[in-house]
N, C-alpha and C positions, 0 to 999 in steps of 0.2 A: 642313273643319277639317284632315283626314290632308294636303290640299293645300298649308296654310299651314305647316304642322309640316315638311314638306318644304322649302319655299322657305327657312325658316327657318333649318333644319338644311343646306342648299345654301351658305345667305348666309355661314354662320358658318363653314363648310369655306373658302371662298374667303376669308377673313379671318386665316382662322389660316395657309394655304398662303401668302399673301403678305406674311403676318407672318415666315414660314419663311424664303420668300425674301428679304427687308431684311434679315433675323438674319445673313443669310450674308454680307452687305456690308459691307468694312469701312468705319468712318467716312470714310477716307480716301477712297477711293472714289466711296461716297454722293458725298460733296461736291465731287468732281472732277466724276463725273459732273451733278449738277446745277449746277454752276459752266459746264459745256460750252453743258446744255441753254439755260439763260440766254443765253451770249451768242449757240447758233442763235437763239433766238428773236429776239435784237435785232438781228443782222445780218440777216434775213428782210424786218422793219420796218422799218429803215432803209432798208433798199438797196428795196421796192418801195415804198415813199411818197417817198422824199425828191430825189424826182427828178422832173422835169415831165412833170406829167400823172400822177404817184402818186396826188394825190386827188383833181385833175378829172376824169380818167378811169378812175375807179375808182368804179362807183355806191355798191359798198358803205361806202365813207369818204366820197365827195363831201361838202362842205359846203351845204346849200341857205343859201336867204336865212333871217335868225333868224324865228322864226315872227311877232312883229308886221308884217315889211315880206312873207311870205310872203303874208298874207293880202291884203295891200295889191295886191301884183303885178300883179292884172290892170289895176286902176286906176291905176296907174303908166305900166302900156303903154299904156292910151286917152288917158292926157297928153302921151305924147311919151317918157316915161322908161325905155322898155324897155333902152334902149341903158345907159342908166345903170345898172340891175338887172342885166343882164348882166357888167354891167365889176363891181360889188360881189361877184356870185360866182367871176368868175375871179380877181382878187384876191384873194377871204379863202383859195383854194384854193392858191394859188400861195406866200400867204404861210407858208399849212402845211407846202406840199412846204418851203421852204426852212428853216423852223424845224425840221421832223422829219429833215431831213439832218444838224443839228448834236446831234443828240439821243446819238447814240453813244456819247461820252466818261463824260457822267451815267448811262448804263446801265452803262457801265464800268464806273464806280465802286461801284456798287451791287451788281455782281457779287462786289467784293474787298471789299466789307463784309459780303458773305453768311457766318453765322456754322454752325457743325455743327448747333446746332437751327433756323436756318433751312434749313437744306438737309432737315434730318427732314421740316420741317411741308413742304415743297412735293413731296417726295414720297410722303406719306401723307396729304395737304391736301386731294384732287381734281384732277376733269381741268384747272382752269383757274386752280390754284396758283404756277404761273409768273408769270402774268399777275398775279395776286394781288399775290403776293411785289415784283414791278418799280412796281406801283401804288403799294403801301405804301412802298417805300421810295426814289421815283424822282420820285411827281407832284406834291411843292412844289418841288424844283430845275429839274424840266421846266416849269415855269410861269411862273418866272424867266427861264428861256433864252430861251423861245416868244414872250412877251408881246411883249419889245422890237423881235425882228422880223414879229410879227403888225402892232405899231404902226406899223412904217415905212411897211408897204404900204398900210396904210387909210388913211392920214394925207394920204395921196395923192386921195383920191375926197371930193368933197363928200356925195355920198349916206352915206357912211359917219359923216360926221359931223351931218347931218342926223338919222341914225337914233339916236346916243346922245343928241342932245338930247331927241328925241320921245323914245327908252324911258325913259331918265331920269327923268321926271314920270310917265309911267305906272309904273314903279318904282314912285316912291313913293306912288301912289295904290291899289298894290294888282293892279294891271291885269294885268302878267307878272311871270313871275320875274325876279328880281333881276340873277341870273347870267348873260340874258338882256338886259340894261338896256344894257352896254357892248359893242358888236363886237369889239374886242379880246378882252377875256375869255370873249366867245363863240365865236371862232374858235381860239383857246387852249384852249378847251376840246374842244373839236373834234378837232382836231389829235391832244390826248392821247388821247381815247378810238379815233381812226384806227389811232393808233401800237399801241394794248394791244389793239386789236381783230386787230389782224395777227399781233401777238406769240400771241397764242391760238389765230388759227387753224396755227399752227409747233407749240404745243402739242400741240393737237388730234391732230397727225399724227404728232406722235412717239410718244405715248401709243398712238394705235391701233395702230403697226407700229413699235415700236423697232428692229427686226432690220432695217429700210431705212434707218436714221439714219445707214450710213459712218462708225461710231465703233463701236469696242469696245467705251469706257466708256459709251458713252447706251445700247448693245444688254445691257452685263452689269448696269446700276442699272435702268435704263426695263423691262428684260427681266424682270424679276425682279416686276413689277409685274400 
């Protein structure tokens, strides 16, 4: 009990000390600084995805095959189709590096619509409010942008088009997710979660060591954190 009453009394000191420190920042600030931190984070994103081999060569964004032709794969390759499996993954990946290179400008944007209580909630939000904040107000335009050059590249592969017929009917029977059913939409969605997954680990690292961030303002708002 004395144990808990401690952590307790701990939690609430480092709440009020860092209430202390935002008190001290002024608006101005706050929002400059997290106006910064934004666009590190999206130039980070960009520039290590949207270039070849951003997310073929990068396991942690790689795109696999969607899960109904995953399961499929071995059976594919005992037909003769490995080759064709292979060319659908390098594809949906390629399609992403070049969709997530035009992603910038919509990040832009969403930077200069951050408003002073957005800039409050992503600095008092948690460690993955950035990401958040770009999610919220960034992945129906990036999905717009994304689709059309996800669609060029698939459009190209019969396997690709094979597979939304097949999900399609399982779609609507229940079998997979929906979201799932089209390759387009599913390497679109991919893509986004690539992009906010990068964007967060740039979070990640300014949060743990602001004073390495080479800004003043992300060392005097992130600092204060």
């Amino acid at each position: 009990m004395r144990q808990l009453l401690l952590s307790l009394l701990l939690a609430g000191a480092a709440t009020l000390a860092q209430a202390a420190g935002l008190d001290a920042i002024s608006s101005g600030d706050a929002s400059a600084g997290v106006k910064e931190a934004l666009a590190k984070g999206a130039d980070f994103a960009v520039a290590s995805l949207g270039q070849k081999d951003g997310f073929l060569g990068n396991a942690r964004v790689k795109i696999p095959l969607p899960g109904t032709l995953q399961k499929a794969e071995k059976g594919l390759r005992l037909l003769g189709m490995g080759k064709q499996a292979d060319e659908l993954v390098t594809t949906m990946n390629r399609a992403a590096e070049n969709a997530v290179a035009e992603a910038r400008p919509i990040l832009t944007d969403a930077i200069k619509k951050m408003t002073v209580q957005d800039a409050k909630g992503i600095l008092t939000g948690g460690d993955d409010s950035v990401t958040q904040y770009f999610r919220r107000s960034s992945a129906g335009p990036l999905t717009q942008k994304f689709k059309p050059i996800v669609k060029a590249a698939t459009s190209k592969l019969k396997l690709a088009e094979q597979y939304n017929n097949v999900a399609s009917k399982a779609a609507s029977m229940g079998l997979i997710d929906a979201k799932n059913a089209d390759i387009d939409a599913y390497v679109t969605q991919k893509a986004m979660d690539g992009l906010f997954l990068m964007i967060a680990e740039e979070e990640k690292k300014l949060r743990a060591n602001p004073l390495a961030a080479g800004s003043a303002i992300l060392k005097k708002v992130f600092g204060a954190l």
